[in-house]
N, C-alpha and C positions, 0 to 999 in steps of 0.2 A: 369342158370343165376348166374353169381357172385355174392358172399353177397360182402358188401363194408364193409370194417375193422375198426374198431373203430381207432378216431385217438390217438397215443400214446401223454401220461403228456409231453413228449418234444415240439410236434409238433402242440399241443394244447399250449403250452403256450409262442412260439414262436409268433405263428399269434395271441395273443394277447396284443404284448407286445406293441406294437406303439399304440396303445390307453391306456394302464398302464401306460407309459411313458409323455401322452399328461394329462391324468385326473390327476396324480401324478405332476405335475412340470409349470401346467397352469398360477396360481395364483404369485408363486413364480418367474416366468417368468416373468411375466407383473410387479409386485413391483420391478423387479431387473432393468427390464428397464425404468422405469419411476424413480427411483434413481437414475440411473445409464445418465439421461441425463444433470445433471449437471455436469459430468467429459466427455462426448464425445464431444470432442470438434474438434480430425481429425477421419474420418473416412480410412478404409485401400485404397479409391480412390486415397488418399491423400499424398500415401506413393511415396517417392523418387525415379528416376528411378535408375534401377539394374546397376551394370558395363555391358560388354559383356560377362567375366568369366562368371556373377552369373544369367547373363539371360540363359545359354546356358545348364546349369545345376543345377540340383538342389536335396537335398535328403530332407527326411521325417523323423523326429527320435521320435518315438512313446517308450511308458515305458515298451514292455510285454518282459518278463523274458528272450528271448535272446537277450536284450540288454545288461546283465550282464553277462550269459554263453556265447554269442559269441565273450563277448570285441570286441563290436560294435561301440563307441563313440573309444576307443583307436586307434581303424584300420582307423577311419576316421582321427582323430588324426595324426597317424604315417603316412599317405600317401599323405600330404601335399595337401589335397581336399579344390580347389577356386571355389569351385562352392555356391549355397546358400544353409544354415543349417537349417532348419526350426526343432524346438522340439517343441513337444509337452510338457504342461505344468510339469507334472511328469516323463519326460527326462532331462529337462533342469538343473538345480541343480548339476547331475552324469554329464554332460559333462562340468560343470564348473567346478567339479573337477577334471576332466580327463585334464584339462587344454584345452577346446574347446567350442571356446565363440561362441555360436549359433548366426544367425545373425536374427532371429525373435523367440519369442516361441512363441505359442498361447494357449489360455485359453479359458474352454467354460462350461464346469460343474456347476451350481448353486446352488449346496450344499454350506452350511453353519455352522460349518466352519471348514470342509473337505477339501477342496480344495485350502484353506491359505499354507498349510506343504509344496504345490512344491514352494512355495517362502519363506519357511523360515517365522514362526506361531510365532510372540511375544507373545501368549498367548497359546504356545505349551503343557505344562503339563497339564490347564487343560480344552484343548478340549480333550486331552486322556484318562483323566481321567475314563472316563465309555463307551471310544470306542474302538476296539480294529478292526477294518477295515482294515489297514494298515498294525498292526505287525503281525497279519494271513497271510496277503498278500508277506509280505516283505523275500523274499530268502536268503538277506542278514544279516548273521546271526548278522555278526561284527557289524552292523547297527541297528538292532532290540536290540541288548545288550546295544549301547549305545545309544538310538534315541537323546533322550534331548541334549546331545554334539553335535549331528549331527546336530542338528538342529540349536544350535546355531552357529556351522560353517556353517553352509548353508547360514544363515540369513549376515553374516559377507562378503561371497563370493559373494552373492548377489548385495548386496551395496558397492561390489566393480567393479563387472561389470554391473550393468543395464543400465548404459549410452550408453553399446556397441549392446545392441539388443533392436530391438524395440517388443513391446508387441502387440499383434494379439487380443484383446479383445473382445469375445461377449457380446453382452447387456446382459446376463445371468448373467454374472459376479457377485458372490455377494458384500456384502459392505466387506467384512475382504479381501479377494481377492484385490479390489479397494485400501483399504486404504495401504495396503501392497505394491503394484504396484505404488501409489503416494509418498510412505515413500519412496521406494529404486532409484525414481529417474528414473524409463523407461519411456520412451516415446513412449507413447499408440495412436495405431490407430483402432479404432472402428468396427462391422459390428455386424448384427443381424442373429442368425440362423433361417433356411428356416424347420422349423419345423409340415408344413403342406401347403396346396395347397390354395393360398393365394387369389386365385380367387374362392374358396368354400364360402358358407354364414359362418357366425361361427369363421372363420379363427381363429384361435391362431396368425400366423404370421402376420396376417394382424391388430391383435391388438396390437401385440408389434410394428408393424410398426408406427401407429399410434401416439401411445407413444413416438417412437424416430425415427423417419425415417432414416436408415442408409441401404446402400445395404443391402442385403440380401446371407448368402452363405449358400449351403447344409451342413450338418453334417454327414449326416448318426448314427448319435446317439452319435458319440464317439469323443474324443478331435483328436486324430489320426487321424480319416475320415477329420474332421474340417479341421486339417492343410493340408493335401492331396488339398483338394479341395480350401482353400487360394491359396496354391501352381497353382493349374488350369486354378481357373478365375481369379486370381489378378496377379500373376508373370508370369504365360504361360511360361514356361521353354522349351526349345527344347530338353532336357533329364530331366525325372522326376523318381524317386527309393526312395523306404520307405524302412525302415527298424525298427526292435522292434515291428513290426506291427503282432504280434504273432496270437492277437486271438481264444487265448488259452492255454492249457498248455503241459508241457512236461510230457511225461506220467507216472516219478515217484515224481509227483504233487498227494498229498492228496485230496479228493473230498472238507473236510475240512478245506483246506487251499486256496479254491477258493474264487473267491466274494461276491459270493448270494453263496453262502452254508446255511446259516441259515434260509433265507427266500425259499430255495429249503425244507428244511429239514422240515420246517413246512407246505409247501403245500403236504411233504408224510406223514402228521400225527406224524412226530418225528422216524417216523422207518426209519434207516440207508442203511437198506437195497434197499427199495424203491426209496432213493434217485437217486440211479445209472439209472432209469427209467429217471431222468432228466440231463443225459448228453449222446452225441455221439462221435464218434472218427472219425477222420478224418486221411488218410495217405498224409504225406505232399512226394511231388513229386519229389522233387531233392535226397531226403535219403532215402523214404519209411518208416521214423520215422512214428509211428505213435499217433497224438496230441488227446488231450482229449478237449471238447467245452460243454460249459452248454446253455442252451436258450440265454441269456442274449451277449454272444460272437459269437453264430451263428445267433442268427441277426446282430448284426455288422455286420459281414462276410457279409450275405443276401446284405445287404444294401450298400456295399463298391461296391461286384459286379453288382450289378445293375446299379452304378453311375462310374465303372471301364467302362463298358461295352460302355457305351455314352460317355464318356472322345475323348477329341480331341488330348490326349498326350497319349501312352502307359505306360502303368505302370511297373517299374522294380521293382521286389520285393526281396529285398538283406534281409531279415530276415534270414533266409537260417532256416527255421521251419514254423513252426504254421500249419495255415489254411486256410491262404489266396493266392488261385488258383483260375487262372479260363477265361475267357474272356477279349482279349486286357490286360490281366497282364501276365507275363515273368517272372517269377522264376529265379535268377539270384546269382550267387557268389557274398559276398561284394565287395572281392578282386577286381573281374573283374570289377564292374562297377566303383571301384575309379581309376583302371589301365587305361580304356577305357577314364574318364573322362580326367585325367592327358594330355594324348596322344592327346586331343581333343584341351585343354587348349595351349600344344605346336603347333597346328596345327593352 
């Protein structure tokens, strides 16, 4: 008889993370949507039809680390791509400055007030002041040396384009988020994330529905998933390709310089060593590179493939790294799919 192996800190704290995530962000869900219904006023049913170009194609542009190493927003940039740009909220900013005005970003994070910085934080020094989330995170070094500068050109570029994208908002949204998204002048259309199974007693979603009733879209956890799945059931694209969609890191990425590093580091008692117990590696398929993933990015993963897998559009995945492979998704070159799209466009 086989003995059954204990399960490893990874794989123990992966399967508990969708209820970590539901008990953690329950309360702050429901306050963000019952605020949050005196500014929804269209929801994304609401949004204007696409041209032909932008129904016919469309990308994904998510924040994970090779959207900087692969000059990912530039390539889209130089290849003169009419199809539709959708960033995620911590893309959107870098392809402003890349000179590449996205034609929707979307927003979904309820932290407060973390998630103000990808718009440009009138009260930037001091939510930084005793956090340092970001500048662990952030690769860019020129960036991390001068954030406050950046931030107040961020804030300036902002309010120079928001008229030209419209904003993807979840009810999650906090107020600093809201008011920032009001101050710069986007025009916001609505929807509620599907954060549980709505027809269960109990529902989480079915109380924020309540609260504001607005469709409902999948997440999968992450703002990246979020706009994937805008992307599915509101525009239905006949070509749809993410990219920045990492899910992980490159593997001369510090463990240290991860997300949850700290909050990893204290479920191994502070020993450093132990930490390594809570990450895996994954080899990404088109290079053999191979990426490093903490719980926290392999559930996304988990979760993206699950809802890749039921998708009514294939998924191309021009990140050209990470860790997202797998069912109904296509690993694919940037270059090719802006080249394919071009060719489509004259066609």
């Amino acid at each position: 008889m086989r003995t059954k192996q204990p399960a490893s800190p990874f794989t123990t704290l992966v399967e508990k993370i969708t209820q970590i995530g539901i008990d953690r962000h329950r309360d702050t869900l429901l306050a963000n949507a019952r605020r949050n219904a005196a500014h929804a006023k269209k929801s994304v049913k609401h949004l204007p039809p696409l041209s032909d170009a932008k129904r016919r194609s469309a990308i994904v542009l998510s924040a994970g680390p090779s959207i900087r190493r692969a000059r990912t927003i530039e390539r889209v940039r130089d290849s003169g791509y009419e199809g539709t740009i959708i960033a995620a909220d911590g893309a959107y900013a870098a392809c402003l400055r890349a000179g590449l005005i996205p034609d929707f970003v979307v927003t979904l994070d309820p932290h407060n007030p973390r998630m103000v910085r990808w718009f440009g934080d009138p009260d930037y020094e001091a939510h930084i002041r005793d956090d340092d989330y970001f500048e662990r995170q952030d690769l860019d070094v020129e960036a991390r040396n001068n954030a406050i500068k950046r931030n107040q050109d961020d804030m300036a570029l902002i309010d120079r384009h928001a008229k030209s994208t419209r904003a993807i908002v979840a009810s999650s949204a906090p107020e600093t988020v809201v008011a920032r998204l009001l101050q710069a002048g986007f025009e916001s259309y609505w929807w509620n994330p599907l954060v549980d199974d709505p027809t269960k007693p109990g529902s989480l979603t079915k109380e924020i529905y309540d609260a504001l009733p607005l469709p409902c879209l999948t997440t999968g956890g992450t703002v990246g998933t979020a706009a994937w799945a805008f992307a599915v059931q509101i525009l239905n694209p006949t070509h749809l390709a993410v990219a920045g969609m990492d899910l992980g890191y490159y593997p001369d990425t510090g463990m240290n310089m991860t997300q949850t590093y700290y909050e990893l580091l204290a479920m191994a008692g502070g020993d450093e060593e132990k930490v390594k117990d809570y990450f895996t590696w994954l080899d990404f398929p088109l290079t053999g590179v191979t990426f490093m993933t903490d719980p926290t990015y392999f559930w996304y993963r988990k979760n993206f493939l699950h809802l890749a897998k039921r998708s009514p559009i294939r998924t191309l995945n021009c990140t050209e790294g990470g860790t997202l492979f797998g069912e109904n998704i296509d690993c694919v070159n940037l270059d090719d799919f802006l080249a394919k799209a071009k060719a489509g466009d004259r066609g």
